[in-house]
C-alpha positions as CSV (number, residue, x, y, z in Angstrom):
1,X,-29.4,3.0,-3.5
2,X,-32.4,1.8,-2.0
3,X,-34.5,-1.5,-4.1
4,X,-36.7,-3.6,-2.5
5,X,-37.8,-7.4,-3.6
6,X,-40.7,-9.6,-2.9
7,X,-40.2,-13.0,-1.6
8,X,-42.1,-15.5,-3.3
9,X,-44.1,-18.7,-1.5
10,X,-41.1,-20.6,-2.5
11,X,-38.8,-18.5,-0.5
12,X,-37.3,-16.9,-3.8
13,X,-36.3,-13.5,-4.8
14,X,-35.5,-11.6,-8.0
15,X,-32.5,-9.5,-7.7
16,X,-33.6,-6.0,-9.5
17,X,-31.6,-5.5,-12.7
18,X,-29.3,-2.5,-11.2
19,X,-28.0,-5.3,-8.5
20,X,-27.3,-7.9,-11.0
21,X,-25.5,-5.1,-13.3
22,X,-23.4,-4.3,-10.3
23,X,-22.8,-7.7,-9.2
24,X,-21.9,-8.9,-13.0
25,X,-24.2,-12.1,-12.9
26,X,-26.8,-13.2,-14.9
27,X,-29.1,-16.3,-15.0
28,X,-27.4,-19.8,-14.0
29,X,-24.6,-18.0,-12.1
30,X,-24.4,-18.6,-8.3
31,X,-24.1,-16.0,-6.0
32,X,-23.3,-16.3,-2.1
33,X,-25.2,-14.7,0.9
34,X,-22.4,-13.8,4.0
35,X,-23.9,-12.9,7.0
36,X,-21.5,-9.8,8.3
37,X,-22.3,-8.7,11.6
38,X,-26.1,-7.3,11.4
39,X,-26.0,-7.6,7.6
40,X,-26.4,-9.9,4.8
41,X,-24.0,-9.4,1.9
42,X,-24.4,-10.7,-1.6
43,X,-21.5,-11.6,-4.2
44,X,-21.1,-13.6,-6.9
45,X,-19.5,-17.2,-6.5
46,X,-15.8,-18.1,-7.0
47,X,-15.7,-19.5,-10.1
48,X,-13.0,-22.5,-11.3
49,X,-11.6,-19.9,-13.5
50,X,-11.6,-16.7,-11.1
51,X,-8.5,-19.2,-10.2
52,X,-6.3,-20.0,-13.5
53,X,-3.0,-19.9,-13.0
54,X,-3.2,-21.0,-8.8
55,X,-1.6,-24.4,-9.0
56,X,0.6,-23.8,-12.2
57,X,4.1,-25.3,-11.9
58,X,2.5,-27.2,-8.7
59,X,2.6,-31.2,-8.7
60,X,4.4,-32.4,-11.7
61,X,3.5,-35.3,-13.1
62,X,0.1,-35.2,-11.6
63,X,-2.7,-35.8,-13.9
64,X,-5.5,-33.4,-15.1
65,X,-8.3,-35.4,-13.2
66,X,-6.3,-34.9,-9.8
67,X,-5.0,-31.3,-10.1
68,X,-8.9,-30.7,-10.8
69,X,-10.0,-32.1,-7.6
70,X,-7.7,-30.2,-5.5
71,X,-8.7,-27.2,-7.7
72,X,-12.1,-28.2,-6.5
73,X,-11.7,-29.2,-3.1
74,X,-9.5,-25.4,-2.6
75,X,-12.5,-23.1,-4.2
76,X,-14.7,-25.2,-2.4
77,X,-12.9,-23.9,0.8
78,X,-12.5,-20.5,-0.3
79,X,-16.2,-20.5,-1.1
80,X,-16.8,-21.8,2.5
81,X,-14.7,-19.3,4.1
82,X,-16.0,-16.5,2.4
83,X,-13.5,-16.1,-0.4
84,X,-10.9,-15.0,2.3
């Protein structure tokens, strides 16, 4: 599949429908451009919820303000790193 975009004067694009279908976004979601080698490769964002569950049974006692902010600070590395 070949589909081409125009970039706007405000450096923007519009991702053609079939790419958003295939990438399950729509508007408001973020998506992240990975430079791979000679290539640019698009995927959606790692959301908070993509991981429930990760620090369940982790740091009794701790409060729901904190375990959010190393929930936060974690994706936020992921993200970085490329969701690796």
């Amino acid at each position: 599949m070949i589909l081409t975009s125009k970039i706007t004067s405000k450096g923007q694009i519009t991702l053609p429908k079939e790419v958003r279908k295939l990438l399950n976004v729509q508007e408001g979601n973020v998506i992240v451009f990975e430079k791979e080698n000679d290539k640019i490769v698009i995927k959606p964002a790692k959301t908070l919820r993509d991981f429930k569950g990760l620090l369940k049974g982790t740091n009794k006692g701790e409060n729901f303000v904190e375990i959010r902010k190393k929930a936060k600070k974690y994706v936020g590395k992921r993200v970085i790193q490329g969701g690796r």
